[in-house]
C-alpha positions in Angstrom: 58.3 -33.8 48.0 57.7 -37.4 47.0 54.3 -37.4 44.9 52.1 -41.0 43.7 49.2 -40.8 41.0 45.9 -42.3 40.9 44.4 -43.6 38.0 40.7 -42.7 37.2 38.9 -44.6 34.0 35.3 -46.5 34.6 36.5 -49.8 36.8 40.1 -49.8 36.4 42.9 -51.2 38.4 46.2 -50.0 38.0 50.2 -51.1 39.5 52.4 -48.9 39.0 56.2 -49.5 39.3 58.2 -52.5 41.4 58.3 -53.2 44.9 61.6 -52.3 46.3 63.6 -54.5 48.8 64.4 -53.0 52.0 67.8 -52.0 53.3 70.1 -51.8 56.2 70.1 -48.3 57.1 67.8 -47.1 54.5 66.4 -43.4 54.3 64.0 -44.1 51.2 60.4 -44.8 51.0 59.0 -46.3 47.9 55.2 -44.8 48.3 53.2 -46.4 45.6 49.4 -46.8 44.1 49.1 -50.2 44.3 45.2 -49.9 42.9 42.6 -47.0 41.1 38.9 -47.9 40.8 36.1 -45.5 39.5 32.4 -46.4 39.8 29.5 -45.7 42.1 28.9 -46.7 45.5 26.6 -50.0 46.0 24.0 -50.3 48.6 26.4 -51.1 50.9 28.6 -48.0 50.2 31.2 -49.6 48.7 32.7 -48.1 45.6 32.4 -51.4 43.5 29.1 -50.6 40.8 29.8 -49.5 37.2 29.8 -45.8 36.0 26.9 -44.9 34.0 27.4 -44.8 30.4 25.0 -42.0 29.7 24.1 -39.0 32.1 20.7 -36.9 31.6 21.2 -33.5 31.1 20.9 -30.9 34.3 21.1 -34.3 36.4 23.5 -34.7 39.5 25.3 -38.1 38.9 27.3 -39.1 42.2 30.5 -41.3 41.3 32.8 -42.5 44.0 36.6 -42.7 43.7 38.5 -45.5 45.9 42.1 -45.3 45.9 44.6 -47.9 47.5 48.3 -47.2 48.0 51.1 -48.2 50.6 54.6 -47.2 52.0 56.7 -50.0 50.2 60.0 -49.0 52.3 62.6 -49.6 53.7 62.0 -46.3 55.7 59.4 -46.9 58.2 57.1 -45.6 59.6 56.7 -42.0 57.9 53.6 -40.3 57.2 52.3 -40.1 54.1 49.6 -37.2 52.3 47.3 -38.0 49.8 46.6 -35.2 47.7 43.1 -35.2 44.8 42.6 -33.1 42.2 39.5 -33.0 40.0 38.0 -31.2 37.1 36.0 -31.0 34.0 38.5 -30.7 30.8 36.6 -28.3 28.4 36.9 -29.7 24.4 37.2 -27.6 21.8 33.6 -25.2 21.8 32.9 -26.0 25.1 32.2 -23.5 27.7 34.3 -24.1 30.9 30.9 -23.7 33.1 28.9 -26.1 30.8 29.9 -28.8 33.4 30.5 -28.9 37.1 32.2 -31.7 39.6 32.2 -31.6 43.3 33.8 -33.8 45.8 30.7 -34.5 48.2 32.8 -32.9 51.8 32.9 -29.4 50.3 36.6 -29.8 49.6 38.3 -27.5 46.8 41.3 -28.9 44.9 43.8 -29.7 45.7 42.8 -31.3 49.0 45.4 -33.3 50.7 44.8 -35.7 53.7 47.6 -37.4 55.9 47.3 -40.5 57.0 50.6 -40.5 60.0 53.1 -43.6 61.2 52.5 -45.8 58.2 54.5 -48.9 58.3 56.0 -50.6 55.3 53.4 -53.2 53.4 50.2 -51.4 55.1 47.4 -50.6 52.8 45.7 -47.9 52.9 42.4 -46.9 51.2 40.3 -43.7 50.7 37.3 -43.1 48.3 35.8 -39.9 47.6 32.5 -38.8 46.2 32.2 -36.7 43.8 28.8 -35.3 41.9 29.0 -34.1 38.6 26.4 -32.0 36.5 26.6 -31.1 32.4 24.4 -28.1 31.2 24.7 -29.3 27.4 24.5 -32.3 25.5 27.3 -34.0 24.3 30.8 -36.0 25.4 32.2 -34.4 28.4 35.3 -35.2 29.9 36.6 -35.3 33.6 40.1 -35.6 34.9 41.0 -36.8 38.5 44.2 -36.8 39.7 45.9 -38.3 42.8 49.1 -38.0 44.1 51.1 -39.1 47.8 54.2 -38.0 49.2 56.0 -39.3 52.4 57.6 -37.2 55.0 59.0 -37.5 58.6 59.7 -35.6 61.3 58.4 -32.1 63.0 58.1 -30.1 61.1 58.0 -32.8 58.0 61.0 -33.2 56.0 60.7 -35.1 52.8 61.7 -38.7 52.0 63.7 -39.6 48.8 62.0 -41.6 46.9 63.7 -44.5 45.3 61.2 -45.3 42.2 59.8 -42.0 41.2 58.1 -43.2 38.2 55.2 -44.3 40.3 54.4 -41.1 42.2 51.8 -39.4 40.1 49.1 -40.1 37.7 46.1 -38.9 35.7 43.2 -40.6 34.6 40.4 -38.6 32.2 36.7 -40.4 32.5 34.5 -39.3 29.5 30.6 -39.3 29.8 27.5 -39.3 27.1 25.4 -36.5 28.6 21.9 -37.0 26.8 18.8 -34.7 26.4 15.3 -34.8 24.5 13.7 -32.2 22.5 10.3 -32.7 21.2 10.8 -31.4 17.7 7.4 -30.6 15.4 6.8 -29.2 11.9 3.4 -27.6 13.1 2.5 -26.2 9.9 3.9 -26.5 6.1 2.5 -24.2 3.0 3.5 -24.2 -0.5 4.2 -20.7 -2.0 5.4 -18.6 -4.6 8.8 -17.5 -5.2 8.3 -14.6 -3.1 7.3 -17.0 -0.1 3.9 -14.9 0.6 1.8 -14.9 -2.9 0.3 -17.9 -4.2 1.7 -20.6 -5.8 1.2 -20.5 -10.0 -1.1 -22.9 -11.4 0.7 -22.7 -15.0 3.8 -22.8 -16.1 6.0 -22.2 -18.8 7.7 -25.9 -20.4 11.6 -25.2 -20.5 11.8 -22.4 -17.9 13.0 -22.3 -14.3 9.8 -21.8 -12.0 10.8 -20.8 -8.3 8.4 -22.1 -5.7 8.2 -21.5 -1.8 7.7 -24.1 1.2 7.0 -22.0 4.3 7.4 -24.0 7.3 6.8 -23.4 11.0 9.2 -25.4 13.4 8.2 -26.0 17.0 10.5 -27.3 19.8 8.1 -28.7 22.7 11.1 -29.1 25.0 12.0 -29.6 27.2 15.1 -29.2 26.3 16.8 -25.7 24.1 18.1 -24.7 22.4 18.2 -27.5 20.5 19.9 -27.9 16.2 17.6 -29.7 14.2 18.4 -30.7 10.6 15.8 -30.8 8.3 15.7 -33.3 5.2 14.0 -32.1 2.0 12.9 -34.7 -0.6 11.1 -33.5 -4.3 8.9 -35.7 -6.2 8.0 -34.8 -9.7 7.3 -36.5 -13.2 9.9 -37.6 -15.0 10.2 -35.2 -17.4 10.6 -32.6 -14.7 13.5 -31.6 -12.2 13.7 -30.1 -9.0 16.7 -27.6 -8.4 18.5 -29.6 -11.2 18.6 -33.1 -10.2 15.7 -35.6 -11.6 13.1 -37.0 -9.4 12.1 -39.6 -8.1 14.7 -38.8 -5.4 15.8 -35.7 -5.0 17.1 -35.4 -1.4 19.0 -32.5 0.5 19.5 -31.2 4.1 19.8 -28.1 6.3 22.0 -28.8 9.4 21.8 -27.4 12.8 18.9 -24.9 12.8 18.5 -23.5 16.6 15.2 -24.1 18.0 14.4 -22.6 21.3 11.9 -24.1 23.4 8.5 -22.8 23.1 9.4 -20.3 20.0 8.2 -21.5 17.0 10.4 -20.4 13.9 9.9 -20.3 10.6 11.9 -21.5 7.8 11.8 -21.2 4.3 13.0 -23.6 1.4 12.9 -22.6 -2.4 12.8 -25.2 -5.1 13.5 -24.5 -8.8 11.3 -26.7 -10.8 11.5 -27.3 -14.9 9.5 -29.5 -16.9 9.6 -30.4 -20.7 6.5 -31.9 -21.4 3.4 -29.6 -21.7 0.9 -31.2 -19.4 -0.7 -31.4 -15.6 2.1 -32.1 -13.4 1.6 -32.8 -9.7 4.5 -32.3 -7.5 5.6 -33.0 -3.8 8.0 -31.8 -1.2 8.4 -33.9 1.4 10.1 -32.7 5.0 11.6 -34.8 8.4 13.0 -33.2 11.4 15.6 -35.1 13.2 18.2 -33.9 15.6 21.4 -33.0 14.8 23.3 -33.4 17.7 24.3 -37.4 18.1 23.2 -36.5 22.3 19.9 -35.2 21.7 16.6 -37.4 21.3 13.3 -36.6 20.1 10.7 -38.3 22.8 8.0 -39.6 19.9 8.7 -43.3 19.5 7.2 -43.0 15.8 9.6 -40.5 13.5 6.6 -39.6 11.0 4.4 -37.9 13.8 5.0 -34.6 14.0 8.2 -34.4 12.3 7.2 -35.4 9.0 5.0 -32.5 6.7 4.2 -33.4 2.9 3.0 -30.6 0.7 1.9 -31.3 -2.9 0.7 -28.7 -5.9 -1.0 -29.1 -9.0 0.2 -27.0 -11.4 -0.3 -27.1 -15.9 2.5 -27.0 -17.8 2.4 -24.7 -21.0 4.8 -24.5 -23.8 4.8 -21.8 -26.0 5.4 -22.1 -30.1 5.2 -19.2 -32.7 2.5 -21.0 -35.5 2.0 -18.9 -38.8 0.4 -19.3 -41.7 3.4 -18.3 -44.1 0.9 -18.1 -47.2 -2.5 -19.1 -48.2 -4.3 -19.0 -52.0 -7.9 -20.1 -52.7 -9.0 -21.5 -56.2 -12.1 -22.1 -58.0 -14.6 -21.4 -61.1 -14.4 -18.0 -62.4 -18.1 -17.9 -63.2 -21.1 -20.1 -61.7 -24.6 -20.8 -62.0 -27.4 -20.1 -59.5 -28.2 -23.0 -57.6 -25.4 -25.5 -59.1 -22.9 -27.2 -56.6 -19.3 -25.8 -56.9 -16.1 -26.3 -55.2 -13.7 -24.3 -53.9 -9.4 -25.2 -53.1 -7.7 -23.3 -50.5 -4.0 -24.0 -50.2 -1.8 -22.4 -47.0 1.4 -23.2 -45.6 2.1 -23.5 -41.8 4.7 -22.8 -40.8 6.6 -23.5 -36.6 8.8 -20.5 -35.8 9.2 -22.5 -32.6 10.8 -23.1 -29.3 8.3 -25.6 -28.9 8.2 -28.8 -31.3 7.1 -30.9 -32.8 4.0 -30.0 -32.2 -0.1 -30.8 -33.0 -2.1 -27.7 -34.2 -5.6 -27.8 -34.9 -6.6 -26.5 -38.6 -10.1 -24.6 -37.9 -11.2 -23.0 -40.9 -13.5 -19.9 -40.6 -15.5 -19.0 -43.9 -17.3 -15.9 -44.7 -19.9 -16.2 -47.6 -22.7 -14.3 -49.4 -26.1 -14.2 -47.6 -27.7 -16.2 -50.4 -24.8 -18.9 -50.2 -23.5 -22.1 -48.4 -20.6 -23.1 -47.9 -20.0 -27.0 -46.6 -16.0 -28.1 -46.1 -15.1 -31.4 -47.0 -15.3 -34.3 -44.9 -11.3 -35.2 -45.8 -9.7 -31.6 -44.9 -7.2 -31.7 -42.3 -8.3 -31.2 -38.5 -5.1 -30.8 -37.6 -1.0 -31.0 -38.8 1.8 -32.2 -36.3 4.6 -29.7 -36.9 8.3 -29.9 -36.4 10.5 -27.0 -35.7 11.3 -24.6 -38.6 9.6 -26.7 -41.0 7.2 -26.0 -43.6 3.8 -28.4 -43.6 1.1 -27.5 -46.7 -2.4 -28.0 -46.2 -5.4 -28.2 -48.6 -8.9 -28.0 -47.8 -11.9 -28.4 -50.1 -14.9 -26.6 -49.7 
């Protein structure tokens, strides 16, 4: 059997192979495509419009299929069969059933159609319908295929075909099949590490402190399940970081998170946070939605309503530094007379045991007399000492 292919790609036009000069006597038939156009029928149901670049999801697209081919002898007449083939052509993690395409008679493929007696040189044309559906959103593929064959006789007897490079061929049409998903962070709370107590107000300078963002994802539809990544951004003082990396812009991403429509889900993030500077910090965490597949939209024209959450926390920052007074002596008259001014000298060393330093200290003197005494400390002692790490600072104060 003699076979001839059509071509199937948006609006193409294809020749295939070289006419062949008849011949005395000749039992050959050259049957050749001579054109292949894919598109949609116009208003005047001709297969001449465009194919759509994009196709909604769950939306029956009709596309029309118009095929023109001829008996290019010698042998003449002989009858010639058309026979289409169509299907989707799964990629890799697609479903077979994820996409569906119909011709528009019912017909199953292979169909075959004769068209008997065809003279040499006499076009013939036939376009078929075809609806097609995709479930999921993404690039889906088609393939159509069209092939002849000429025969004689009864019963048929096939012709040799001289040029049997033109006798079959395939054509895959690839579509954008779209869908939207109204994607929302309906609610965002800042926790503790344990992602249900409250977040600490203090913390320790130099340590790791764990913190929780609780957030509750909400896919409106209509459209699911749909992935969603989710960008996190930190911003913190400079002398903090958030899970290692330095503010201002500390960015990262979770990828494809399943959101079924109508079930809101909950997600949590944990951020280590360090700072080095004893102090009120205030940090943020900042969260967008967007979809992760290329196909899939999200309907709200402005991206910072409802997919956008910003949650910020005050918290003090504490160091901690072991201050001692390594030694202390206190000086003065041995012997004194009632009611005659005298002074006292008390020496100390202070010393910082550390982590934390330098550091300022505050000197605060606490004195314990006689009932019938006063004690006044002098106007020059010390109020405070700024002490370095494992260093030894004396003080004097004069009472």
């Amino acid at each position: 059997m003699l076979t001839v292919a059509a071509v199937l790609l948006a609006v193409c036009v294809t020749s295939l192979g070289a006419d062949t000069p008849a011949a005395e006597g000749s039992t050959t038939a050259d049957v050749k495509i001579t054109s292949v156009t894919v598109g949609t029928l116009n208003g005047a149901n001709q297969c001449v419009n465009p194919l759509p670049t994009e196709i909604p999801v769950s939306t029956n697209v009709q596309i029309c299929v118009r095929t023109t081919f001829h008996n290019n002898g010698p042998l003449q007449p002989v009858d010639l069969s058309l026979t289409r083939s169509w299907s989707f052509v799964p990629a890799e993690g697609q479903a077979a059933n994820e996409c569906l395409v119909s011709h528009s008679q019912g017909f199953s493929p292979p169909h075959v159609i004769t068209f008997n007696n065809t003279n040499a040189s006499v076009t013939l044309t036939r376009t078929d319908n075809y609806t097609i559906s995709c479930t999921r959103p993404s690039f889906h593929t088609f393939r159509f295929t069209s092939s002849a064959s000429a025969n004689t006789g009864n019963p048929p007897q096939p012709v040799p075909d001289p040029v049997p490079d033109n006798n079959i061929a395939s054509q895959d049409v690839t579509f954008g099949i779209t869908a939207e998903s109204d994607i929302e962070i309906v609610s965002q709370v800042l926790r503790g590490a344990d992602c249900v107590s409250d977040p600490p107000a203090v913390i320790l300078a130099n340590t790791d402190n764990v913190f929780c963002v609780a957030k509750a994802l909400h896919n409106f539809g209509p459209y699911g399940p749909a992935a969603v990544d989710i960008f996190f951004r930190g911003l913190a003082s400079a002398d903090c970081t958030i899970n290692g990396v330095a503010p201002p812009n500390v960015a990262t991403a979770t990828r494809g998170v399943q959101l079924q429509v109508s079930v809101a889900t909950v997600i949590y993030e944990y951020f280590t946070i360090r700072c080095t500077q004893p102090s009120n910090h205030t940090f943020q965490i900042e969260n967008i939605t967007s979809p992760h597949d290329v196909h899939v939209s999200d309907p709200d024209a402005d991206p910072f309503v409802g997919e956008y959450a910003l949650t910020g926390h005050a918290v003090a920052v504490f160091a901690q530094s072991d201050v001692k007074i390594t030694s202390q002596s206190l000086s003065g008259p041995a012997t004194m007379t009632p009611g005659v001014p005298f002074e006292l000298t008390l020496n100390k060393t202070i010393h910082n045991n550390g982590p934390e330093g330098p550091l300022a200290v505050d000197i605060t003197p606490t004195v314990t007399k006689p009932a019938d005494c006063t004690v006044t400390p002098d106007g020059n002692n010390p109020a405070s000492a700024n002490l370095s790490v494992s260093n030894a600072v004396p003080v004097q104060e004069k009472f």
